[in-house]
Structure formats: structure tokens, C-alpha cells
N, C-alpha and C positions, 0 to 999 in steps of 0.2 A: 792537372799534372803537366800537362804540355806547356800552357802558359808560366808556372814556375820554371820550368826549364829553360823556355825561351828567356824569362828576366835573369836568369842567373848566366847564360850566355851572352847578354847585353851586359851584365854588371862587368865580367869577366873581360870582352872585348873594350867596353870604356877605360876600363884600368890598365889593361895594354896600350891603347892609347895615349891614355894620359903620359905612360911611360915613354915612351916612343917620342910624343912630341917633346918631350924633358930632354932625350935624345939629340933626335934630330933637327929638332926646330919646325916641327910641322905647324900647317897653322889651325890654331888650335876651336877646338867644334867639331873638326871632321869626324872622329870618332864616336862624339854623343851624337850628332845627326844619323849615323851609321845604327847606333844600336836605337834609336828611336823609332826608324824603318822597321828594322827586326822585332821589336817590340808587337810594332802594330802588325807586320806582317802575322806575329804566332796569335796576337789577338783573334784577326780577321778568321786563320785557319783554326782555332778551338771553338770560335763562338758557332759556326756553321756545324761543325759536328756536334756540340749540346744541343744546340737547335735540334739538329734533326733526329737526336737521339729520343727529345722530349716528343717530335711530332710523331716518330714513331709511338712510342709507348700512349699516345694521345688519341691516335689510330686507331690502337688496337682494341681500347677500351670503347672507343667508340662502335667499333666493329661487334664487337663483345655484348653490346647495350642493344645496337640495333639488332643483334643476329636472338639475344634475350626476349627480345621484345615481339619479333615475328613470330617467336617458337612461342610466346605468351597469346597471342593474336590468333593464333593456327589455331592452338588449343581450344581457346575461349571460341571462336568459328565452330571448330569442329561438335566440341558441347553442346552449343545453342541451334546447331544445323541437327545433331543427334536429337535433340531435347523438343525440337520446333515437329522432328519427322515422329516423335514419340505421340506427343500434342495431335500428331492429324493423323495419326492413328488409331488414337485414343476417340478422338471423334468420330473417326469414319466406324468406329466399333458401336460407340451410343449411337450415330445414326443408324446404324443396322440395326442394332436391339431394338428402337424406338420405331423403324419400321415393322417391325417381325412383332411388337408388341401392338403397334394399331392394326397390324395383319389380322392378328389374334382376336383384338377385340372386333373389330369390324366380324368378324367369325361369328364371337359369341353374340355379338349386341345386333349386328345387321342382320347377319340371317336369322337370329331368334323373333324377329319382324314377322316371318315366315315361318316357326313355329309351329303354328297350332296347324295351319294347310300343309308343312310336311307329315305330320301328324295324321290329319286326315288321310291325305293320299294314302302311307304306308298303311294303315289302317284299312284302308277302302281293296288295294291291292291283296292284305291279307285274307281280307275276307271273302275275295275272288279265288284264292287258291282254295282254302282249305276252311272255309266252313259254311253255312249257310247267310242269310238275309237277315233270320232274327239273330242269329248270336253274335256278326258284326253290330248291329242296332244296338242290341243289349251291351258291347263290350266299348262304345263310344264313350267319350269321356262324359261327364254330365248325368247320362244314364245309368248310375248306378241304383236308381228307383225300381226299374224294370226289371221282373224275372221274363225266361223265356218261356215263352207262350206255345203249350205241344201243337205241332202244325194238326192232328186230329179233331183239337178243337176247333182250328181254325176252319178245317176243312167240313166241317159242319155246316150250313147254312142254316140251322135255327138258329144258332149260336152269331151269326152276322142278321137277323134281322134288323131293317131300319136304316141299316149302316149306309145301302148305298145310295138315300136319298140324302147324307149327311156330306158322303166322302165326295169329290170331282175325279172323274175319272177312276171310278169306283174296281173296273174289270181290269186295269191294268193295274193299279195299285196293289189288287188281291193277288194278282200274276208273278210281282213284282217278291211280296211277302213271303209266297210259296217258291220262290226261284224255279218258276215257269218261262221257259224260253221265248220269246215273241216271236210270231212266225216271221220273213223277211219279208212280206207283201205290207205288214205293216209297220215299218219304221216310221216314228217319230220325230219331230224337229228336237234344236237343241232346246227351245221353251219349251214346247209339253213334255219335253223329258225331265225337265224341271218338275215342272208339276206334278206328273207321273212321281216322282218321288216322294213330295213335299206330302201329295196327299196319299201314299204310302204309310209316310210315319205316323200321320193321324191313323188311319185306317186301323193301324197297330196297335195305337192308343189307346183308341175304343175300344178295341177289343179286348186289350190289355185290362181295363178297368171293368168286364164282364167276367173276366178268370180271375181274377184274384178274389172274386167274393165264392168260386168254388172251393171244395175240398182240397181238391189239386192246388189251386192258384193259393189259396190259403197257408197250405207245405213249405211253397216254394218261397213265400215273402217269409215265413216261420225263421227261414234259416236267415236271411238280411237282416230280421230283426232281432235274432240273438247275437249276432256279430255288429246289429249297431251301426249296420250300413246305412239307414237313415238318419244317423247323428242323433244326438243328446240333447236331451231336456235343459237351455242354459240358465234356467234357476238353481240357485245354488243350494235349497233345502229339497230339490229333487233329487239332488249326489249323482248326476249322471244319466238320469235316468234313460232308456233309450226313446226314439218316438218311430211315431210310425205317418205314411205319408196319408194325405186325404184334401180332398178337391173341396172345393166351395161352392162348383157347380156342375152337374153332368153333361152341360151343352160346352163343346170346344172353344175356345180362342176369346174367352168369359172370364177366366181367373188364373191365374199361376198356381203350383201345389203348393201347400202347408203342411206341417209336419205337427202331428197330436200328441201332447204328452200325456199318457194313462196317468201318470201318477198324480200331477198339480190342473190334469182337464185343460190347458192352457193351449193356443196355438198359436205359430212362430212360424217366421220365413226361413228354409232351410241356409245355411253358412253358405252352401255355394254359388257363384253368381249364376252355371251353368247348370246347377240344380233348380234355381230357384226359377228359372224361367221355362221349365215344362208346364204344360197346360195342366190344370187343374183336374178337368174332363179323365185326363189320362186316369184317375186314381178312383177317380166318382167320390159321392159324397153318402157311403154307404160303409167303405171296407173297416176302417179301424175297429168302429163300434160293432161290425158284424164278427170282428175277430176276436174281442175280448171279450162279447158273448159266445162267441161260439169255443175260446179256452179261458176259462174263466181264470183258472188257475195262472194265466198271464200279467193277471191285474193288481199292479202293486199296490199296497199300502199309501196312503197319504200320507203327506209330510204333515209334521209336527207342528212346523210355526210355515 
């Protein structure tokens, strides 16, 4: 607009001119040089304000783009710094779980290493509190062959002949059995306390394998082998049948126990590893056939095929 204006104040001043000089005799130019000035002058004054109107608006957008872009930038930051801290959180959570879980297992799998001797001790404690010598014996794992042997018998010495040229350290062992106190003049080292024990369980043994061929002793395994505490017959046309235990030799530390099945006559190493390695001796090689003669009515049928 302004440039129109200015040429139309150029046309206007030229044609006054021209009239003028028609006039007065000017010399002639002066007036088109005149508005050619003006011309250029409103040029010069419009183009600088387009100009700067365009660098504004040039600005702004740029301003606009760049201030878009940091708040795009911020964002995307703030995201990836939220999503980065989520990530190691997330880790530092499975590292904990995956300690607390080798925790765990190191629990069940390490210390079950030491199993069977926690086992014992609680065991060995218990039977310091509250019961005697044979019923811990009797109530150890392994030993479920063994009933408990009335200390009456024990305290019999017909009923121990022979034994104590068998057993080592035969009068502490019988001491030991009877939970008889040791007087304190004679304390033992930590080995023959050893032994003192060792030959303990034999001592039991033996004696063990002279009561069950009694009445009593008879009773007492009666009940173990209705309940089939010796385990079953694993032939399969015996259906289960139960057995009962018996030695292969009456001298100790000669044979492991076996277990007789009345019904197929057959004998077997009992299933368990801690069964199967009691001494023979402990059972003798007398009791089964002295029990199924002496209840005949025990003696099953033979199988078929």
C-alpha cells in the first residue's frame, strides 16, 4: 500500500511538473528526477518493513518449532529416565527374589547335607530327656526290626550267658543298656566312649535275637508283623504277603538280616538301605520257623502259580 501511494504521488508531482515547465520554461527533467528520488525513497521505506515483518513471523515459527521440540525432547527424557528407573527396579527386584530363592535353596539342599546328623542329635537329645536307652535304640531310624527288650530280661544274667566273651567292653556296655550312671573315678576317653557304645548295640543285639524266640519276645514282633513292619513279600503271586526277619548266622558282623516269606519260602534283602544293613546275628537263624511253628495258624496258603 505504501508503495502505491508513493507512485501515485510521483505520477501526480511529474504532471505538475510537466505543467509548470509548459509554464514557466523550466528546464525540463527536473521533476521526473524529483519523483524518481520519491519513488525509490517509498521503495527503500516499504521493503525494510516487509522484510521485517516476514522475519518476524519467521521467528516466531522458529521459536515455536524449537520451544516444540525441547517440550518433545523433555518428554521423551523424562519417559526413558522413568522407564530406564522402572528397568532397575525391576532388576534389583529379581535380584532379590533370586537371592532369597538360592537363600532358600541353599536351606533346603545345604543343610539337608546335614540331615540325617540333625536327625540323630534331636533324636539322641530326646532320648536323654524323656525316655530310656532301649526305646531311643528302638525308635532310630533303620531300626524298625527291633522290639523293646524288658530290662527284667536283661537283667537276668542267665539270659547274657556267653555275651561277654562276644561283646568289648562288655560291663559298660550292659551299664550303658540299663542307663546306669558311671561313677566319675571312671570317665572314659572320647574313643572308648566310642566303643563303649558301638559295642552297646551289639550287646542289644544279641540279646535281642534270645527274646524274640520267647513268649514275650514272640508278642511283641506278633504285632510288627501284623502291621507289616518288615515289609512284603515282592513276588507278585504272594499279593503282599508280609515277611518276617531272620539271620543267616548267629555269630555277629557274618551276614546282614533277610527277611522270609512264609508264604512262596523265599528270601530277600529287605527295601531299605538302613534296614538292610543290620547284622544278621541280631535276629538269629532260628526265629521265623520257631514262630510259625509255634502259631501255626500264621501260615499262609501257597500261591497258585
Amino acid at each position: 500500500q505504501a508503495l502505491q501511494v508513493a507512485q501515485s504521488q510521483a505520477i501526480s508531482a511529474a504532471a505538475g511538473g510537466a505543467n509548470e515547465m509548459g509554464s514557466t520554461g523550466a528546464v525540463p527533467g527536473t521533476t521526473s528526477a524529483t519523483a524518481m528520488r520519491i519513488n525509490q525513497n517509498s521503495t527503500r521505506t516499504a521493503t525494510p518493513t516487509a522484510t521485517a515483518t516476514t522475519s518476524n513471523k519467521t521467528l516466531t515459527q522458529v521459536v515455536k518449532s524449537i520451544t516444540k521440540q525441547d517440550v518433545t525432547n523433555t518428554a521423551n527424557h523424562n519417559v526413558n529416565g522413568a522407564a530406564s528407573i522402572a528397568t532397575g527396579n525391576a532388576s534389583a527386584a529379581t535380584a532379590a527374589a533370586t537371592t532369597s530363592t538360592g537363600i532358600e535353596d541353599e536351606a533346603a539342599t545345604g543343610g539337608g547335607g546335614n540331615e540325617e546328623e540333625e536327625e540323630e542329635s534331636s533324636e539322641i537329645s530326646a532320648s536323654d530327656e524323656d525316655g530310656s536307652w532301649i526305646s531311643w535304640f528302638c525308635s532310630l531310624r533303620g531300626n524298625e526290626f527291633f522290639c523293646e527288650v524288658d530290662e527284667d530280661y536283661i537283667q537276668d544274667d542267665f539270659n547274657l550267658t556267653g555275651l561277654n566273651i562276644i561283646v568289648p567292653y562288655y560291663d559298660y556296655a550292659l551299664d550303658m543298656v540299663l542307663d546306669v550312671e558311671m561313677p566319675m573315678e571312671e570317665t572314659l576317653t572320647e574313643h572308648q566312649q566310642e566303643i563303649v557304645e558301638s559295642a552297646a548295640e551289639m550287646l542289644y543285639g544279641l540279646i535281642h535275637a534270645r527274646y524274640i524266640v520267647t513268649n514275650r519276645g514272640m508278642h511283641a514282633m506278633y504285632e510288627k508283623y501284623r502291621s507289616a513292619s518288615f515289609g512284603r513279600c515282592p513276588h507278585v503271586f504272594c499279593q503282599g504277603q508280609p515277611v518276617l526277619p531272620v539271620g543267616l548266622s548267629d555269630l555277629p558282623r557274618t551276614y546282614t538280616v533277610n527277611v522270609f516269606c512264609p508264604r512262596c519260602h523265599g528270601l530277600f534283602f529287605p527295601k531299605s538301605t538302613r534296614q538292610a544293613n543290620i547284622d544278621g546275628a541280631y535276629f538269629g537263624t532260628t526265629f521265623p520257623h520257631l514262630y510259625l511253628m509255634t502259631h501255626p495258624d500264621m501260615i499262609p496258603a501257597k500261591p497258585n502259580q
